[in-house]
Structure formats: C-alpha cells, structure tokens
C-alpha positions in Angstrom: 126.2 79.1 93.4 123.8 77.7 91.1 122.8 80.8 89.1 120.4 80.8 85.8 122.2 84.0 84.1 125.1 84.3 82.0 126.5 86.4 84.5 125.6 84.9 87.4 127.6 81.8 85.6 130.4 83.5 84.9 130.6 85.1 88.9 130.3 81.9 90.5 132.7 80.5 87.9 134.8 83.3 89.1 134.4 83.1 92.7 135.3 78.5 92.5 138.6 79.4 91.0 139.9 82.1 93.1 138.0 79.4 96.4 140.1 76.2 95.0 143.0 78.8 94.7 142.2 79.6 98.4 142.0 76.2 99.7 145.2 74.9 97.7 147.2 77.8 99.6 147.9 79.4 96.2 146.4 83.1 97.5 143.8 84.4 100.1 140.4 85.1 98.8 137.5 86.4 100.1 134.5 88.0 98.3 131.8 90.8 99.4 128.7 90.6 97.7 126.3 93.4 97.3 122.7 93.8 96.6 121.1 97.0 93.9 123.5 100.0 94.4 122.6 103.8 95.7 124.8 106.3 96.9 127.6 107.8 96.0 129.2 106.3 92.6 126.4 104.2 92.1 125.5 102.9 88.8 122.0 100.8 89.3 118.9 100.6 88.0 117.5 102.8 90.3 120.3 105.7 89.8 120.2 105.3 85.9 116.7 105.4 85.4 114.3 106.7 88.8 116.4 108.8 90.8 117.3 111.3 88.5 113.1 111.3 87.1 112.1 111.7 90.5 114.0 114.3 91.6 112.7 116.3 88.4 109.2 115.8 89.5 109.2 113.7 86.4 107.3 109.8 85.2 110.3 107.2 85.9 110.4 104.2 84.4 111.2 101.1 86.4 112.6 97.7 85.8 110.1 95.3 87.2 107.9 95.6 90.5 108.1 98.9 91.6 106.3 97.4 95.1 108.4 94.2 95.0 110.8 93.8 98.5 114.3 94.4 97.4 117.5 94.5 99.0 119.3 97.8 98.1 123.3 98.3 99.0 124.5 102.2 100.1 127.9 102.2 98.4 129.9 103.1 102.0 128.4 100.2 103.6 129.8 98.1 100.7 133.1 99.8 101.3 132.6 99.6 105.5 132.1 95.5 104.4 135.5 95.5 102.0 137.4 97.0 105.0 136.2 94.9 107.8 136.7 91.6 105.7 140.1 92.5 104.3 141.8 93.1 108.2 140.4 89.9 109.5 141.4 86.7 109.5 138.1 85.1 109.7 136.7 86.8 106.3 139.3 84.6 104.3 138.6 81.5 102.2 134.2 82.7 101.8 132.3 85.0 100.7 130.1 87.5 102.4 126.9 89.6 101.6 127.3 93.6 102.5 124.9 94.8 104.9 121.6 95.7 102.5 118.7 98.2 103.2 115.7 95.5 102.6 112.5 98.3 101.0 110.7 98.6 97.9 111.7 100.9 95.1 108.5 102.6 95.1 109.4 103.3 98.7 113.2 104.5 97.9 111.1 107.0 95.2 109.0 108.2 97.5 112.1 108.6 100.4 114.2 110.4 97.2 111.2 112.7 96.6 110.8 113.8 100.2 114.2 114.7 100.2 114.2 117.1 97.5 111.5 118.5 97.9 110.0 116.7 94.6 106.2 115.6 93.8 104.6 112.3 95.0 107.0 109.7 92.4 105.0 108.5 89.4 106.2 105.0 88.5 105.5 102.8 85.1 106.9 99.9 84.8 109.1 99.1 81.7 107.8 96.1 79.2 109.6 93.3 78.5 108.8 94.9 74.4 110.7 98.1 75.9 113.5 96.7 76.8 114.1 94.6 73.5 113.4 97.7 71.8 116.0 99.8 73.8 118.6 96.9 73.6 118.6 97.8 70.3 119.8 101.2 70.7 122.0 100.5 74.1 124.0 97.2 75.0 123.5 98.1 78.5 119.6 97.3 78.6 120.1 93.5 77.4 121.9 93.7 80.5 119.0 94.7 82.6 116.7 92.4 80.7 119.2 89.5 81.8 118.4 90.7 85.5 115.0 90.9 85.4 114.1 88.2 87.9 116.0 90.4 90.6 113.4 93.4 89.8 109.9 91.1 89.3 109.4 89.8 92.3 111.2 89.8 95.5 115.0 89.7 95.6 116.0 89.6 99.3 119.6 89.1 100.5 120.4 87.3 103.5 123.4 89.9 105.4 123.2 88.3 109.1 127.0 86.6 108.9 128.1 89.9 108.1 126.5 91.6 110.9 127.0 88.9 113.7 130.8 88.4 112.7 131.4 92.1 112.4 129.1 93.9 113.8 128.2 96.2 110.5 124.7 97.5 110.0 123.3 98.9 107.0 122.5 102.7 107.1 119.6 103.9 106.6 117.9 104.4 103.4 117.1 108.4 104.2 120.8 107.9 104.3 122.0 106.4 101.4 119.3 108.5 98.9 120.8 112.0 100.8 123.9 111.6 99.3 
C-alpha cells in the first residue's frame, strides 16, 4: 500500500476508497490480486513477448531477469480466487492475493518449449535503451518500463491467506503454459 509507480499509486488509491466505502457500510468490497498472467486471455509480459518466440523455436526477448524468482498467476486460478471470495462472507472488507505459481521465466520458456515440441528457449534480455526506443513507437512499452522492478529481481507474492482461508491451490505451471 505504499507503492513507488504511478500505477501502483493509482491501485492503492483505488483500493482505500472502495475500503473506507467498505468500512462506512456504503458497499461491500473486496479485492483479488494477481501476480504476471499466463493462460488463457492472458495479456503479460511473458504472453506478448516469449511465448509466442518460443514456441517458434525463435530468440525472445525478455523484460528483466530471465532467472529472477517470479510469481506467475494461471488466469482460472484468478477466476477460482474471484469465485471463492465473492460467496463468502469472510472475503469482504480486504484484499486477497490469487494463488501464484512461484518459477523463473527462463523456467516457464523452457516448460512452454517442452510442450510444443520447440528448441531449448534462447533468451536476451531487453535494455533499458530498447525500451525507450520502443516507447516511442508503442504506449504500451512505457508501460513495461514503469514495471521493471517486478521483472529485475525477484518479485514474490505471498498467497498463504488465500490458501489457508479457502483452501485454493495454484495449478501447475505445465498447466497453465498447456493451455
């Protein structure tokens, strides 16, 4: 709640107003957060710019640390998380972090390649010069350039309330890349 992005400002911001509203009795709230999508309907670093080079046999550029821990959401655990919080009265009035997949990109590549049947992943990391150049071009990579301190080192989400209170699990990432 004491973010050092734009938008990290502007979701906290987001998520004290619709608490206060909360705790004044004005409306229910509760929030799921979720870490890096994959799956199905996911828009993510790792869709946008290494699944679809990987699967290709092809070099993928990556945002940041290709061999940095990160936590990784599988878009029906995110929507397993929505339903389990919105039928139970003790999701209301907090928020909550989906169940996350805790790997390394590099490792996600490698599981993607296996899958289909594609070439060992060859990663490069993008430069903080490629992505001003790029931002140029596309509004969308200022975006990841904002974010970059979730893909440099690690960026490890803590889903134990989730999983005591409701008993979800993440899936597996061979899972959540099969799809």
């Amino acid at each position: 709640m004491t973010p050092h992005t734009r938008k990290g400002r502007v979701r906290a911001e987001l998520w004290r107003q619709a608490k206060n509203a909360h705790d004044e009795g004005r409306l229910r709230a509760t929030e799921v957060r979720a870490g890096q999508y994959l799956g199905p309907g996911a828009v993510s670093g790792f869709t946008l710019l290494v699944a679809p080079r990987v699967r290709e046999g092809e070099l993928a550029l990556v945002h940041g640390n290709p061999d940095a821990a990160h936590s990784f959401s599988y878009t029906e655990d995110v929507a397993s998380a929505l339903v389990a919080v919105s039928g139970d009265e003790r999701a209301w009035g907090r928020a909550w972090h989906a169940p996350v997949i805790t790997t390394t990109l590099r490792q996600a590549a490698t599981d993607l390649a296996e899958l289909h049947g594609a070439p060992e992943p060859r990663l490069e990391p993008l430069t903080e010069r490629d992505l001003t150049l790029l931002s140029f071009t596309d509004p969308l990579w200022r975006e990841f350039a904002e974010m970059s301190y979730m893909s440099e080192r690690p960026f490890l989400v803590d889903d134990s309330d989730i999983r005591d209170t409701f008993g979800l699990k993440p899936s597996t990432l061979r899972e959540a890349l099969a799809t």
